[in-house]
matplotlib code that plots the C-alpha trace (Angstrom):
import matplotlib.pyplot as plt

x = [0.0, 2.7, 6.6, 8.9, 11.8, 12.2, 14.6, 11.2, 9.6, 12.6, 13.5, 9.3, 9.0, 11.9, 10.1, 6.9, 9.3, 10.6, 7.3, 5.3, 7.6, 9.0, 5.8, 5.1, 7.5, 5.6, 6.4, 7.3, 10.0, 10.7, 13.5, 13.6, 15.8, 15.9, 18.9, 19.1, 21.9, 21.8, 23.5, 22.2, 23.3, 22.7, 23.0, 23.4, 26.4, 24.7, 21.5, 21.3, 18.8, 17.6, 14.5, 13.4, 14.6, 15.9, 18.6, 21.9, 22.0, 25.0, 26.9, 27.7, 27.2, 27.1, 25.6, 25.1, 20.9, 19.4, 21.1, 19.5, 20.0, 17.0, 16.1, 12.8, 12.1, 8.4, 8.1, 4.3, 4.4, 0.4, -2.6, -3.2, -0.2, 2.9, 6.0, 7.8, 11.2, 12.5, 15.9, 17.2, 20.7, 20.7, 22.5, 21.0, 21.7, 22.2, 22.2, 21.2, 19.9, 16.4, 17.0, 18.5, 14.8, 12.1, 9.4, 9.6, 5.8, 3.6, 0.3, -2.5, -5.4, -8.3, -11.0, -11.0, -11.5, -10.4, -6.4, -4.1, -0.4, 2.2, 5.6, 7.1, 4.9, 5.4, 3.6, 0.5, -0.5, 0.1, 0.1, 3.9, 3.3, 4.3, 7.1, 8.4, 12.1, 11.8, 12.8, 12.3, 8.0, 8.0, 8.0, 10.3, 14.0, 13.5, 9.8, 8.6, 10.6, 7.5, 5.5, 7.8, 10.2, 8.0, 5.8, 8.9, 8.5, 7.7, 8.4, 7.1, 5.1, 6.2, 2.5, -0.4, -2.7, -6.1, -7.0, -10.2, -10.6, -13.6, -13.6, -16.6, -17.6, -15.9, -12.9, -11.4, -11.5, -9.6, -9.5, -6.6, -6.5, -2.7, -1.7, 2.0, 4.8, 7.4, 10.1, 11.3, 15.1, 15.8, 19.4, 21.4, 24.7, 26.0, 23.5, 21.1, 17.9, 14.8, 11.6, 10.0, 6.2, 4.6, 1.7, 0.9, -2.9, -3.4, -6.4, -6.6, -9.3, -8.2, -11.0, -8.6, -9.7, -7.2, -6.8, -7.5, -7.4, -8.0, -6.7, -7.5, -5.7, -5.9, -2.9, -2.0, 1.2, 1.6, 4.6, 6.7, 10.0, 12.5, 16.2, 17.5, 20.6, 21.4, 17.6, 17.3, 19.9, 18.1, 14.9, 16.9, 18.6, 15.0, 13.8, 16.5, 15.7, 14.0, 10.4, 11.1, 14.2, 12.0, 8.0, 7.7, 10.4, 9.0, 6.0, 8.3, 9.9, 7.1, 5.8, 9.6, 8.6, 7.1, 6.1, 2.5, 2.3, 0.1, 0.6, -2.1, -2.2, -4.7, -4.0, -5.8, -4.1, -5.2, -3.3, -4.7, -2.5, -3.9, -1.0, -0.6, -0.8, 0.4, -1.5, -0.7, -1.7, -1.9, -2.2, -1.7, -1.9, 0.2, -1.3, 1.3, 1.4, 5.2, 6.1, 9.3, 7.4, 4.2, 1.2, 2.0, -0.1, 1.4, 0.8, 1.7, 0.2, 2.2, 1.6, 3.5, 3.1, 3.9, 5.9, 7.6, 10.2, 10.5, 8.2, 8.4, 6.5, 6.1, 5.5, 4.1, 4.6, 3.9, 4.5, 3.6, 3.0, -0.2, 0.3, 1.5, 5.3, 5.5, 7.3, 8.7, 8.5, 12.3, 13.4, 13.0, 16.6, 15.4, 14.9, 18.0, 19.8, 23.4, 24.4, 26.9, 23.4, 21.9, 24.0, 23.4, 20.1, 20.3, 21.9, 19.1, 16.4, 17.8, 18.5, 15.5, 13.5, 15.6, 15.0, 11.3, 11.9, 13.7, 11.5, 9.0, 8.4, 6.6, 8.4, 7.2, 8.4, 8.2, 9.8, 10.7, 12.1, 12.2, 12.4, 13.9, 12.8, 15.4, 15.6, 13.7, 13.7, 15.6, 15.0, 17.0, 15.3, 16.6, 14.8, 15.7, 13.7, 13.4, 12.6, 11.4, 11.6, 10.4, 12.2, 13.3, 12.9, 14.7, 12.3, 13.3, 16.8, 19.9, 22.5, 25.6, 25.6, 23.5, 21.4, 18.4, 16.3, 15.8, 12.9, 13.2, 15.7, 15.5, 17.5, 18.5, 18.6, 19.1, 19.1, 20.0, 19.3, 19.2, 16.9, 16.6, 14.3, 15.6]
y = [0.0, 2.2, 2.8, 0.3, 2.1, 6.1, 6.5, 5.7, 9.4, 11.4, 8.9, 9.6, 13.0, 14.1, 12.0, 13.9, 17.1, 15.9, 14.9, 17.9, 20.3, 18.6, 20.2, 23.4, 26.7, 28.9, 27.3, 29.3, 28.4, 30.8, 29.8, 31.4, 30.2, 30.7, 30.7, 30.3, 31.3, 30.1, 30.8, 28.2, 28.5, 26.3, 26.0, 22.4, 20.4, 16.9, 17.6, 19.0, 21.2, 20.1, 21.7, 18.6, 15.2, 14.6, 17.2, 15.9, 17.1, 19.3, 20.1, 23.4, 26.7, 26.2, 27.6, 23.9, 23.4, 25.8, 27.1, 25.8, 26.7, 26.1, 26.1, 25.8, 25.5, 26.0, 25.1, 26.3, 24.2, 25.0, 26.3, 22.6, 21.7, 23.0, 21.4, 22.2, 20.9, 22.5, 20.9, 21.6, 21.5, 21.3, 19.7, 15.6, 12.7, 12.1, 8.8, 9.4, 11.8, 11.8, 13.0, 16.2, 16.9, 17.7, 18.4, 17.1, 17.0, 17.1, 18.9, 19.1, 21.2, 20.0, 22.9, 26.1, 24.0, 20.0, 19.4, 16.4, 16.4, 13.1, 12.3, 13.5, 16.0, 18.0, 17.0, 19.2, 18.5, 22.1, 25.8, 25.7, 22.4, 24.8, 26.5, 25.2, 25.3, 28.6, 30.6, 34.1, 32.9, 32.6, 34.4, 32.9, 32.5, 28.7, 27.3, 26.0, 22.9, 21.3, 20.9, 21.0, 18.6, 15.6, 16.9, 16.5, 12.6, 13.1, 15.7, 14.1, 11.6, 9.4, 9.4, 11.3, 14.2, 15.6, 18.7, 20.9, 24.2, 26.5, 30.5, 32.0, 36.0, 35.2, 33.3, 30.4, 26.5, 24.1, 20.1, 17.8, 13.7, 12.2, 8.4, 7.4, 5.5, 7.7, 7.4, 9.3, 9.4, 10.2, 11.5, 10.9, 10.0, 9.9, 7.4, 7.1, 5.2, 5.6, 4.7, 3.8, 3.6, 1.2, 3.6, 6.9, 8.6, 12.3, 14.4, 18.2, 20.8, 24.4, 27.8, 31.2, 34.6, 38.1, 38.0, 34.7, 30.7, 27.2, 24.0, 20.8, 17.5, 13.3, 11.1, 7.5, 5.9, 2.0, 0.9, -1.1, -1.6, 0.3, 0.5, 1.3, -0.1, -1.7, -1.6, -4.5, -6.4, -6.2, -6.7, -10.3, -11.2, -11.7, -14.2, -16.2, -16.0, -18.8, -18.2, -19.9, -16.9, -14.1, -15.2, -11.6, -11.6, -13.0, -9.9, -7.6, -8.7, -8.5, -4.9, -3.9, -4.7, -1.7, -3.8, -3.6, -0.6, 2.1, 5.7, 8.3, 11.7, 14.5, 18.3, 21.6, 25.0, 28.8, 31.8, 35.3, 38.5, 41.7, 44.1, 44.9, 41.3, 38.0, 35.5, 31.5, 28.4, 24.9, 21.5, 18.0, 14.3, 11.6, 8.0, 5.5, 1.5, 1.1, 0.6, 2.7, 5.6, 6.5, 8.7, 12.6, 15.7, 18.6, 22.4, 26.2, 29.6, 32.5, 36.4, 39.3, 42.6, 44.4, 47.8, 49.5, 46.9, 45.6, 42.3, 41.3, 37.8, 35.8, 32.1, 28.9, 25.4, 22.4, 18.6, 15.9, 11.5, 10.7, 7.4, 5.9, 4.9, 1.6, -0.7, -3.5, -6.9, -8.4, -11.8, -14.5, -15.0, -18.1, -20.1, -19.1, -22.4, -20.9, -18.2, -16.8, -15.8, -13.9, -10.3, -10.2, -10.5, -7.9, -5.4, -6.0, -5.4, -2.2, -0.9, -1.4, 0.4, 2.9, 3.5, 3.3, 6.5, 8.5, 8.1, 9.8, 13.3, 15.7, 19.3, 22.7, 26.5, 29.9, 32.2, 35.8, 36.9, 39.9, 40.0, 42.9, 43.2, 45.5, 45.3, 43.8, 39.8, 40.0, 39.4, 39.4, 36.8, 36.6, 34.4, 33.3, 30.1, 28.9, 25.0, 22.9, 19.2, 16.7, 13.9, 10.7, 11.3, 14.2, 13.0, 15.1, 16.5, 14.9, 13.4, 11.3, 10.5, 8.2, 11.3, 10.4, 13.9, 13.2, 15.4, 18.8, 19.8, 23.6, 24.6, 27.6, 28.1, 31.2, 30.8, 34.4, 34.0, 36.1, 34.8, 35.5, 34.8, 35.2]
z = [0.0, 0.7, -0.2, 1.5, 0.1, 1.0, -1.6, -3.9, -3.0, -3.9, -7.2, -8.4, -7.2, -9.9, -12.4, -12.1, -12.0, -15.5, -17.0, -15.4, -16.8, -20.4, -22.2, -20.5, -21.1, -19.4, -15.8, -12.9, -10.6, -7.6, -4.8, -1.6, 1.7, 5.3, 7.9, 11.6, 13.5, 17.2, 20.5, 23.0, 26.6, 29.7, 33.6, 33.9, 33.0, 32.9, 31.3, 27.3, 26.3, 22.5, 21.1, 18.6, 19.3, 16.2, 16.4, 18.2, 21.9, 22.5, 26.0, 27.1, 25.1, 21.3, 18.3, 17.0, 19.0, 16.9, 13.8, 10.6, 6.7, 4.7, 0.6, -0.9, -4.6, -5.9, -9.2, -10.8, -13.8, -14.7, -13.1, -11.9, -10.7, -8.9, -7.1, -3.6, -2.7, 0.8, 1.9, 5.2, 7.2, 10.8, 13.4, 12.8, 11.0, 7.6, 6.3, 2.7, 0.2, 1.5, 4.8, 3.5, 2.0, 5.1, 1.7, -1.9, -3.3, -6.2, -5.8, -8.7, -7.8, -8.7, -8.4, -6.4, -3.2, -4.1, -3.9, -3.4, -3.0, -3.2, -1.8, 1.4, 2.6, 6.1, 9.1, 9.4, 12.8, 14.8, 14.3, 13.1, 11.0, 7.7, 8.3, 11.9, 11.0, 9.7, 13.1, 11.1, 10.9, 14.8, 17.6, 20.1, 20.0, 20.4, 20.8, 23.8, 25.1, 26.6, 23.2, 20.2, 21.2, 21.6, 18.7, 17.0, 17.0, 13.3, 11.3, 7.7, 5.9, 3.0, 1.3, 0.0, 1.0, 0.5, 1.0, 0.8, 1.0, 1.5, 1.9, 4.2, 4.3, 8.3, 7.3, 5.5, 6.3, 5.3, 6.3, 5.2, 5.5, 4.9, 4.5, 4.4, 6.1, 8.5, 10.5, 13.7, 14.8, 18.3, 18.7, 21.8, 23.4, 19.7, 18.9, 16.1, 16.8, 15.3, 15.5, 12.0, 11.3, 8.5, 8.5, 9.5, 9.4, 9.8, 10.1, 10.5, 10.6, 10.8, 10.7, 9.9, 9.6, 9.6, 12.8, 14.4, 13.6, 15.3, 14.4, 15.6, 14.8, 15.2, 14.1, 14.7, 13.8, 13.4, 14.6, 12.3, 13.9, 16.3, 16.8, 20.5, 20.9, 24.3, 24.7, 22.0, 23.2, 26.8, 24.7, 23.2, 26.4, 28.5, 25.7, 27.1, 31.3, 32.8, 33.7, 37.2, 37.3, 36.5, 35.7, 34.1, 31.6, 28.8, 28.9, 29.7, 26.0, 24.3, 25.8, 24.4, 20.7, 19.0, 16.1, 16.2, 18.8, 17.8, 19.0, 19.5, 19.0, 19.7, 19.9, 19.7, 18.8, 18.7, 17.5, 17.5, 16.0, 15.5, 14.7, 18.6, 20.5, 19.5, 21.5, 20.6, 22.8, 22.2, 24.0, 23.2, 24.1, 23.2, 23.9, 23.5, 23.5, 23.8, 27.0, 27.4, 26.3, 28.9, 27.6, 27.6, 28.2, 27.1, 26.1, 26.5, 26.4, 24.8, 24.8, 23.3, 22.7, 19.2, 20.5, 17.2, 15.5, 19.3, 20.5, 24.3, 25.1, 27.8, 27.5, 29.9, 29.0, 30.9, 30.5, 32.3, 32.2, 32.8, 34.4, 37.4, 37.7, 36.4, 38.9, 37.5, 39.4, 40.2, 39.7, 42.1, 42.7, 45.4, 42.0, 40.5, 40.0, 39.0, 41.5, 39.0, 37.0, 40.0, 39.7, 35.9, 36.7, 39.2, 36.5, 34.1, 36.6, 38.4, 34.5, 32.8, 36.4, 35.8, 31.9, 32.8, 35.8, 33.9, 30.6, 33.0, 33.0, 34.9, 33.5, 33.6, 32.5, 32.4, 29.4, 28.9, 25.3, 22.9, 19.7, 17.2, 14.1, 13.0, 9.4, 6.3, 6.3, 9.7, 13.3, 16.5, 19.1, 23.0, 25.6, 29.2, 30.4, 33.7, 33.7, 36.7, 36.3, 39.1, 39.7, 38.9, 35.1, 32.8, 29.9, 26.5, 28.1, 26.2, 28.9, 28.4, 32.7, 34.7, 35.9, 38.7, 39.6, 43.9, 44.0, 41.7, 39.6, 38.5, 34.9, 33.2, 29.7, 27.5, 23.4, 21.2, 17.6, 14.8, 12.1, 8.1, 5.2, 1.3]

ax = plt.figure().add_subplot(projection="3d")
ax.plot(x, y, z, "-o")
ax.set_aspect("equal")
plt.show()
């Protein structure tokens, strides 16, 4: 039903490109870009700030978090059909030549409301779906930690789209259905693992007028496979336990396999700008199968002020599990018929409670920033965040250390960016 090969999107969307294009001289083709360069700064030593999960966590003060260099090529080849290609650079991985592309689609409208787009496609599940890694679009120097970053599970869709599209004497609405295959890496420690999805549906209402608009979104991802390193070695090495050692071990296996784990995902979003005040809120939940990950409530309220060329905002953001801690039943080490087994056994249990505590999160904030619109295209953005996390899990914060959060854990971080369109 749906590409096994990723390489497949980028290979047919340059084929359309070709056949689109071979019998039409009057096509347009406009190419504009975007740049962010970053100054990220932090408090804490063991714990990495990262505003999207697929971005590598880095320690210290860098300009590495949340610098980015973007292109995007639109290519009207009629008045039925046009094509976008937007590559991006940032601080992730790069395996192969698709990963350098966050968009590369066909569209063909159909009628003044019917149209349908095919290939890799963003996202378009929030406010910032469209243009989310272009910094200059947005009002903060870095969006709020508490929403983006796990919203950042997926960033596209390997598929198709329909869209409709309806104006009103009040404002415009507009309702999009996706189908495609994804995948998700999650960066850390200098390790790539991923989660990859066999299919992804998306659903997304949105009502805009000049100075307001609501959106409302549904998604669920089927999971396909995952790659987490000593995770599926842990995952292999329970097959083999006894059940007499530890009764649980073959369940705790199979909760480990995201094959067949669906994920859930429901969020609302408002934004309101008229010329003075900037106003933008949205919330989320995140229901999820896979054991290592627990279901997430999330969401933020943001307010600034339009003053001249300057912009002051304040921003809240909270994040929290919904669940109870998941205590994990230890072996029976009286059954354990070779003794040299039992402190093995010990490891694996004391390890896996502790990925499960610190996968938890219960994480809130408070923001100031400013932002300077000093020039055409440009923008100066500085922003101070307090963050409060409660313990024992860190959650979304990259770390290289065995970190455990007693009871609260208070960190600084302050990101300066100057942002540009072109």
């Amino acid at each position: 039903m749906f590409w096994n090969n990723r390489k497949s999107v980028f290979v047919i969307t340059c084929l359309l490109f070709s056949i689109c294009s071979a019998g039409n001289v009057n096509a347009q083709v406009s190419v504009n870009g975007f740049a962010t360069v970053g100054y990220t700064s932090s408090n804490a030593d063991d714990l990495v700030f990262r505003s999207a999960i697929n971005r590598w966590p880095e320690e210290g003060s860098n300009f590495k978090t949340e610098s980015a260099l973007g292109l995007q090529l639109n290519y009207q080849v009629s008045d039925k059909v046009d094509i976008v290609v937007q590559s991006l650079l940032e601080n992730k991985n790069y395996d192969q030549v698709m990963d350098y592309f966050e968009m590369a689609f066909v569209r063909y409208q159909f009628d003044r409301n019917w149209s349908a787009r095919a290939g890799r496609i963003n996202y378009n599940a929030y406010l910032l779906s469209e243009y989310v890694h272009v910094g200059y679009s947005y009002l903060w120097a870095a969006p709020p930690m508490e929403y983006y970053t796990p919203s950042s599970n997926l960033s596209y869709i390997d598929g198709a789209e329909v869209q409709y599209r309806k104006s009103y004497s009040s404002g415009v609405l507009q309702a999009a259905l996706a189908v495609g295959t994804s995948k998700a890496d999650v960066l850390n420690n200098r390790s790539n693992y991923f989660l990859e999805y066999d299919y992804v549906f998306n659903a997304s209402v949105m009502f805009e007028t000049d100075e307001w608009a609501i959106k409302g979104t549904l998604s669920q991802f089927h999971g396909k496979r995952s790659f987490f390193g000593s995770l599926n070695t842990f995952q292999a090495n329970l097959r083999e336990i006894p059940s007499t050692w530890w009764p649980e071990a073959q369940a705790m296996s199979d909760d480990l396999d995201f094959e067949g784990k669906h994920v859930n995902y429901a969020a609302l979003g408002y934004s309101y700008n008229n010329g003075e005040y900037i106003v933008m809120a949205e919330m989320a939940m995140l229901d999820v199968e896979w054991s290592v990950l627990g279901n997430l409530a999330y969401g933020y309220a943001s307010l600034g002020y339009i003053w001249g060329d300057f912009t002051p905002y304040v921003t809240v953001a909270t994040i929290n599990t919904t669940e109870k801690r998941n205590v994990i039943a230890e072996p029976d080490y009286a059954e354990v018929t070779d003794p040299t087994a039992i402190p093995g056994l010990a490891r694996m249990y004391f390890g896996y409670q502790y990925l499960l505590d610190i996968s938890r999160i219960e994480q809130s904030s408070a923001a100031v920033g400013i932002r300077w619109d000093f020039a055409a295209n440009w923008a100066l953005k500085a922003q101070f965040t307090a963050f409060e996390l409660q313990g024992p899990g860190y959650g979304m914060w990259g770390s290289d250390q065995q970190v455990s959060i007693e009871d609260t854990r208070d960190v600084n971080v302050f990101n300066l960016n100057l942002n540009v369109i072109f």
